[in-house]
C-alpha positions as CSV (number, residue, x, y, z in Angstrom):
1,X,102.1,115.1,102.4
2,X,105.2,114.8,104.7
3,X,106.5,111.0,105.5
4,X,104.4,111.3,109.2
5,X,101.6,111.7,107.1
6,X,102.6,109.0,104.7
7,X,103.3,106.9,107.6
8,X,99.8,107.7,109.3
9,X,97.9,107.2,106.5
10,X,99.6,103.5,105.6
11,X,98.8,102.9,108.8
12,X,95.3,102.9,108.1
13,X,95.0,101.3,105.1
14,X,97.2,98.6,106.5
15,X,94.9,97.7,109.3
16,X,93.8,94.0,107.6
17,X,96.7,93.9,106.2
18,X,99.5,94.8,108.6
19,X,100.5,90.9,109.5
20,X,100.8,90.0,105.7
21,X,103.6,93.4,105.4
22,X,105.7,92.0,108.1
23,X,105.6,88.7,107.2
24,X,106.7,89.4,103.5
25,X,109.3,91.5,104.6
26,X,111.0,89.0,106.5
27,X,110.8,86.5,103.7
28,X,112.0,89.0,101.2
29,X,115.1,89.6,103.6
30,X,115.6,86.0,104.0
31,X,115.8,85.9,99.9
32,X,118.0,88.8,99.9
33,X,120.4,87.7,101.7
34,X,120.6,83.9,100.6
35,X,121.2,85.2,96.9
36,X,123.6,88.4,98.2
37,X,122.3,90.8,96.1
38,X,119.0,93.1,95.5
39,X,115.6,91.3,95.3
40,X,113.0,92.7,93.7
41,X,109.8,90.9,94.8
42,X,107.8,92.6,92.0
43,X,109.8,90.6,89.5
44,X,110.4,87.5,91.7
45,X,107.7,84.7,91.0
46,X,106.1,83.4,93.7
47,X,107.8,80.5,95.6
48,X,106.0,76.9,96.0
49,X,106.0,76.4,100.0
50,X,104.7,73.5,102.2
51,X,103.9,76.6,104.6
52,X,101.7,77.9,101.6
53,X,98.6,76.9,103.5
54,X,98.9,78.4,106.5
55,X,99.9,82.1,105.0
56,X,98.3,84.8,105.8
57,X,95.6,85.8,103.2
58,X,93.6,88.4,102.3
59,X,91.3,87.6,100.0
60,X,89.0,84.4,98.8
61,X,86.7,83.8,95.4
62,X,85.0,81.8,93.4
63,X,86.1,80.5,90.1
64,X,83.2,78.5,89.5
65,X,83.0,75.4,91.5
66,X,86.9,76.3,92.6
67,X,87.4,78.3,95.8
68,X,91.0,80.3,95.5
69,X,92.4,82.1,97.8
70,X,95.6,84.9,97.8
71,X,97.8,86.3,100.3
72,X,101.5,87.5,101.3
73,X,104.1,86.7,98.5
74,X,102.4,86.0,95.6
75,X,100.9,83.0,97.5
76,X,97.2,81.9,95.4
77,X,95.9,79.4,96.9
78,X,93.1,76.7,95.1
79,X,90.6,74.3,96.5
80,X,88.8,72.0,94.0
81,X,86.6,70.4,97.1
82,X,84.8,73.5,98.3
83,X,88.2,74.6,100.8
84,X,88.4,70.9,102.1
85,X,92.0,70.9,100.6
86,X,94.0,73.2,99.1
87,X,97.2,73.4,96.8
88,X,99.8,76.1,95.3
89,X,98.9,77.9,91.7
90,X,101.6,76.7,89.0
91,X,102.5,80.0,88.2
92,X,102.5,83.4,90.0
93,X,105.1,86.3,88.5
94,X,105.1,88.1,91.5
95,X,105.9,87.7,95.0
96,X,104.2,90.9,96.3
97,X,101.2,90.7,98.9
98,X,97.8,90.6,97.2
99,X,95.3,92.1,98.6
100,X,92.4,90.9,96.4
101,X,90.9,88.3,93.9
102,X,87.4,88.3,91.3
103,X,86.0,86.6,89.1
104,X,84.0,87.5,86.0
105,X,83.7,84.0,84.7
106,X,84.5,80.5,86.0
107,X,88.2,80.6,84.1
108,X,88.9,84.2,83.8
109,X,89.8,86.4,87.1
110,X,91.7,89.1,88.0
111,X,94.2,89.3,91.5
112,X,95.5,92.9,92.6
113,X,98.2,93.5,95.2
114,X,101.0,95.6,96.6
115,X,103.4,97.8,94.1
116,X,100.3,98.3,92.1
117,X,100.2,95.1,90.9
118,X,97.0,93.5,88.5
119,X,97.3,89.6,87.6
120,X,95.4,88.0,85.2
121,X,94.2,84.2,84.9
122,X,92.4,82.4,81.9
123,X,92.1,78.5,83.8
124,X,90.6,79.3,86.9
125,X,94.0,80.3,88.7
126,X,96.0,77.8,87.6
127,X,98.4,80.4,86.3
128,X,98.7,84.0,86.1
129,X,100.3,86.9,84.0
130,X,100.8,90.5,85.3
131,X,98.9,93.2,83.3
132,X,99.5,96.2,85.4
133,X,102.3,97.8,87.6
134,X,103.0,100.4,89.9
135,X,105.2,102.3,87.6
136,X,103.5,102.0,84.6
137,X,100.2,103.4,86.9
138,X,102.0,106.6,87.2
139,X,102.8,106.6,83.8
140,X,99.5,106.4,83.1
141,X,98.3,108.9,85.3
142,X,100.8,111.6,84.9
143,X,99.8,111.5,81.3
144,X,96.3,112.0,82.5
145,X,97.4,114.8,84.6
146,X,99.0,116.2,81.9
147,X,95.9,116.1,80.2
148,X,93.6,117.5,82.8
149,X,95.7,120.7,82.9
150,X,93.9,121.5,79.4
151,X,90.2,121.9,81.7
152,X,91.0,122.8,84.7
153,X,94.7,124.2,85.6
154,X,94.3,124.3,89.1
155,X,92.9,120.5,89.0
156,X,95.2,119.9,86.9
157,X,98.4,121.2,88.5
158,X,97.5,119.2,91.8
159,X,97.3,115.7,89.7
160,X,100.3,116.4,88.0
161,X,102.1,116.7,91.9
162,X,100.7,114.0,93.0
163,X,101.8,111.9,89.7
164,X,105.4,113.4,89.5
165,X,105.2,112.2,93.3
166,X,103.8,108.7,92.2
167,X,106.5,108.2,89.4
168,X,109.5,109.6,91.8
169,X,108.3,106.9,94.8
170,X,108.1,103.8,92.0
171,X,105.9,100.9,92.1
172,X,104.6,101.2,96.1
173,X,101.4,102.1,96.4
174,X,98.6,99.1,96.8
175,X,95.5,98.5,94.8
176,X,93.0,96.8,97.5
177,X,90.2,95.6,95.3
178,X,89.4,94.8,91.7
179,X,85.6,94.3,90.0
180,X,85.2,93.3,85.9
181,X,81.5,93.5,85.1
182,X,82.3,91.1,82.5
183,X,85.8,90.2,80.7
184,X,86.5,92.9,79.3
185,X,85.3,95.8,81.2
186,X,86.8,96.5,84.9
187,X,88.1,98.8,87.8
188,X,90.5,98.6,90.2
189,X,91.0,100.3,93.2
190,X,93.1,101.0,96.0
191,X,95.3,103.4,98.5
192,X,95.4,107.1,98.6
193,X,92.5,107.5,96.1
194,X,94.1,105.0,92.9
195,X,91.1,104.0,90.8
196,X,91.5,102.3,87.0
197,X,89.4,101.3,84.6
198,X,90.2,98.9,81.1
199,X,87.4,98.1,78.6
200,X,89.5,96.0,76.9
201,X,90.4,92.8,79.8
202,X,93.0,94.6,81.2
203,X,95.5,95.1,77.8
204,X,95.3,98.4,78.5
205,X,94.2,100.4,81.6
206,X,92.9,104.2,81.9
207,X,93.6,106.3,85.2
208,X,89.7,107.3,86.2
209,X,91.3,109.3,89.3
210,X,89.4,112.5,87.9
211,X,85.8,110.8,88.0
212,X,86.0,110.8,91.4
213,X,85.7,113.6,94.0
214,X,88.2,112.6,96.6
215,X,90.6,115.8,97.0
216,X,92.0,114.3,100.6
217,X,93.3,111.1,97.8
218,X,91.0,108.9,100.9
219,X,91.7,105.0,100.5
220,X,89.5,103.0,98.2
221,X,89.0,99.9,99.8
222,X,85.7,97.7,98.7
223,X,83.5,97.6,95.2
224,X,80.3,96.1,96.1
225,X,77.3,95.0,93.5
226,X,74.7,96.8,93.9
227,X,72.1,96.3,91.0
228,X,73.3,97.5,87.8
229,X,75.5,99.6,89.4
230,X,78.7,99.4,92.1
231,X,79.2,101.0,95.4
232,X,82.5,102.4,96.5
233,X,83.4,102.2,100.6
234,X,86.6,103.5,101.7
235,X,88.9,105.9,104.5
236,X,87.4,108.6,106.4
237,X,83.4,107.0,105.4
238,X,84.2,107.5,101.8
239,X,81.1,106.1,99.5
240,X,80.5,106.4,95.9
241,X,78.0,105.0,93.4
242,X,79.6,103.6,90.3
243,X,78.2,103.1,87.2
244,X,78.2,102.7,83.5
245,X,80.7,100.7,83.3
246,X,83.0,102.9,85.9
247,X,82.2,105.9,83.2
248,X,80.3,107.7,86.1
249,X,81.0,108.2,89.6
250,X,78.8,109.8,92.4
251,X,79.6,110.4,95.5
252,X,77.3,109.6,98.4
253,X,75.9,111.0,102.0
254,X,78.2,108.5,104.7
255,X,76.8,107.6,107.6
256,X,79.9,107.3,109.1
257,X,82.8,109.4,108.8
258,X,85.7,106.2,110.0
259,X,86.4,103.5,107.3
260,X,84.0,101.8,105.5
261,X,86.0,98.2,104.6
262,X,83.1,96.7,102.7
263,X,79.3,96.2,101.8
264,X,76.7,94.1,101.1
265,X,73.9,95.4,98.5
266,X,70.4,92.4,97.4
267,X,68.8,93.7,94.0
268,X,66.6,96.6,94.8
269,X,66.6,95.9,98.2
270,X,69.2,96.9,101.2
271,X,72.2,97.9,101.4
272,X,74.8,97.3,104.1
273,X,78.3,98.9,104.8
274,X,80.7,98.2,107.2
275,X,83.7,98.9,108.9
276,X,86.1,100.3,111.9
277,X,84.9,99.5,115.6
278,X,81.8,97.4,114.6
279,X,80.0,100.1,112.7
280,X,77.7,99.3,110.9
281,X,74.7,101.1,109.2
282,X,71.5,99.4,106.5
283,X,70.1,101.4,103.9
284,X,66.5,100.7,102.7
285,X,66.6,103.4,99.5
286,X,70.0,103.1,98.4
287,X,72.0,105.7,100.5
288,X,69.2,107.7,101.2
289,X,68.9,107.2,104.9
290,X,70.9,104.7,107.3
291,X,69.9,103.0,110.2
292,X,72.7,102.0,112.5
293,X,73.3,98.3,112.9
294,X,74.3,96.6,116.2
295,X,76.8,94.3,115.9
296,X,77.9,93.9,119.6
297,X,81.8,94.6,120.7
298,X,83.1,97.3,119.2
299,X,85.6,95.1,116.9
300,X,86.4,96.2,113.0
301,X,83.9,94.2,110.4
302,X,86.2,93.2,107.8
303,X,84.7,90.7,105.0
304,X,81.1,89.8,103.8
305,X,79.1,87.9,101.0
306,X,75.1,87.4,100.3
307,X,74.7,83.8,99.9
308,X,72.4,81.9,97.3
309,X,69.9,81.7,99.5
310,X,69.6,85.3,100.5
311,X,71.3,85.7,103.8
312,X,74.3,87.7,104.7
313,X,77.3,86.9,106.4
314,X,79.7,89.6,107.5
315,X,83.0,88.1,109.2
316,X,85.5,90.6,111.8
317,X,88.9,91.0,113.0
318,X,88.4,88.3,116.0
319,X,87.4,85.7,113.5
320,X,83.7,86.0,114.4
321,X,81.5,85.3,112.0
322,X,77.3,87.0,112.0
323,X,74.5,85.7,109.8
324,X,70.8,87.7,108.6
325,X,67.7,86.2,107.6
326,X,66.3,89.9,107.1
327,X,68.5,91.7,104.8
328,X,71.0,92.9,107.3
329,X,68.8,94.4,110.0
330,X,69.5,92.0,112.2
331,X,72.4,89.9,112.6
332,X,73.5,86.8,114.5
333,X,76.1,84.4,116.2
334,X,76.0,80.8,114.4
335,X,78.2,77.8,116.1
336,X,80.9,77.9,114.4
337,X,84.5,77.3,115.1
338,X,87.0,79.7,116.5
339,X,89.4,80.6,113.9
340,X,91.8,83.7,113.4
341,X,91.1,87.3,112.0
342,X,89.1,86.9,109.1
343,X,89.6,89.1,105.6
344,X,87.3,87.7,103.0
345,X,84.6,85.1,103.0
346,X,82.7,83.7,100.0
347,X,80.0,80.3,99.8
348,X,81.1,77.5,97.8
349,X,79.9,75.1,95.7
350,X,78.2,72.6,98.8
351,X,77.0,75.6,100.7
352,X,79.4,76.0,103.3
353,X,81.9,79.5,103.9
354,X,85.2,79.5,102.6
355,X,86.8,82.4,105.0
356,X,90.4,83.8,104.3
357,X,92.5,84.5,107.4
358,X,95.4,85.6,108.9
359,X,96.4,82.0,109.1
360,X,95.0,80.2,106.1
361,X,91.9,79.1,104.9
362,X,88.8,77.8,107.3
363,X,85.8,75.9,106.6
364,X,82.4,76.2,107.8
365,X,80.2,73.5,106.6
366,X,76.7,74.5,106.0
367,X,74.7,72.9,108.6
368,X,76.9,74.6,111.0
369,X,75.2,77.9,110.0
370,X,71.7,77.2,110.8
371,X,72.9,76.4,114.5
372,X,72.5,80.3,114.8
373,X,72.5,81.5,118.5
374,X,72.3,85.3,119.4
């Protein structure tokens, strides 16, 4: 692909994330020049900033009662009174943007990021250690490709391009999500296709690029729990059923053919995806036919969750947020504050929404969300 492409295609996946780019470019230049030299923000830790709390960020989970959050730089953020007040991580070995933070139990979690990055915490995000980077991902997957010329030469030849390419370009390209099904077994995911899987907590990492049929290398944005199983939304209406562990990939009939940024799936009931211009579409039979949902203006859905109690929230680019009572067939306004572009939302402890944004963290206390108003 030629650098328009390239350029095209970045574009798109940086659509949540554009702000965060800028902004850590601008600190990373800042850096550069104080200390006269070259700065690599892959090996910079994070800095600790009064201004931490207003960053832009991408992403928020849960680490059992603990809300954290992470953004541009390296900045994780962590709230101990359901996102009330917040605080600075001790210890982040990276300044890159991260795009994404999970949980697989209340002390163990996993943050991804730009340059490839995967981050590891065992105390609920007090502190974190990199397990994975960009250029050891194309180590890894050029010796996959390498590997996949044995079955297929034409297959092969193509991954080992595209791999050559990746270890030529260096530590770049972003992973935008990351799911462990418990601590040891997990995938991440990300731009132009990237998709890795570790059964052993993230020691070592496995390129599972040729489980998936995605020849156009489409963006991988969202892994959503569906069951016993995961679904897989990306670029260009990209979905794919995961299961087994990530040992088994299936792609899917879209309903849509723009980016899917997320979904929402209840246990054997429906499913939900999401994405560009308001578009959204419910499944009652797992994929198998789609009903389009109206979600009003055509603005991009961007973040979701299933609460406790059953009902959905999906969250857009305008900070709005929309609630359903009926398993996403129906979605509404509740009163809630006005607050800036929203990328992730998740309920905490006391029942209100923790929502990440493009300027910090906002609270919506729970009573706020029965107030709801078409």
């Amino acid at each position: 692909m030629d650098a328009r492409g390239l350029t095209r295609r970045w574009f798109a996946a940086a659509v949540i994330l554009g702000s965060a780019c800028l902004l850590t470019v601008g600190a990373v230049m800042a850096a550069k020049a104080e200390a006269g030299g070259r700065i690599d923000v892959l090996e910079m830790p994070a800095r600790l900033s009064d201004q931490a709390k207003s960053a832009v960020l991408n992403a928020v989970a849960l680490a059992g009662q603990r809300v954290v959050a992470v953004g541009e730089m390296g900045i994780i953020l962590l709230s101990d009174d359901n996102g009330q007040t917040w605080r600075q991580a001790k210890a982040v070995p990276t300044s890159v943007t991260l795009t994404n933070v999970r949980f697989a139990t209340g002390s163990t979690g996993w943050a991804v990021g730009h340059s490839g990055v995967v981050l590891k915490t065992t105390d609920s995000g007090e502190s974190w250690v990199r397990q994975l980077d960009g250029r050891q991902v194309a180590q890894i997957e050029l010796v996959a490709a390498d590997a996949a010329m044995q079955s297929n030469a034409e297959t092969g030849a193509r991954r080992q391009r595209d791999a050559q390419r990746m270890v030529t370009e260096g530590a770049d390209k972003p992973f935008l999500d990351v799911y462990f099904f418990d601590e040891q077994n997990g995938l991440v995911v990300g731009a132009y296709g990237l998709i890795f899987g570790t059964r052993d907590g993230g020691k070592t990492w496995a390129s599972q690029l040729g489980l998936v049929d995605n020849p156009k290398s489409r963006h991988l944005y969202h892994l959503a729990v569906a069951g016993n199983e995961l679904l897989m939304t990306g670029e260009q209406g990209a979905l794919y059923r995961v299961s087994e562990v990530g040992q088994r990939v299936t792609a899917l009939p879209s309903p849509y053919a723009g980016t899917l940024f997320g979904a929402l799936a209840a246990p054997g009931g429906n499913t939900v995806v999401f994405g560009l211009r308001g578009n959204a579409f419910v499944s009652p039979d797992q994929g198998g036919s789609w009903t389009k949902v109206d979600f009003g203006p055509p603005v991009t859905l961007t973040a979701g969750t299933r609460m406790r109690d059953g009902r959905w929230v999906v969250a857009d680019e305008t900070g709005r947020v929309l609630v359903s009572r009926n398993g996403g067939g129906q979605f509404v306004n509740p009163a809630v504050p006005k607050m800036n572009a929203a990328t992730g939302v998740v309920e905490a402890a006391d029942g209100s929404l923790v929502l990440s944004t493009q300027h910090g963290a906002v609270r919506v206390a729970a009573s706020a969300l029965n107030s709801e108003q078409k």
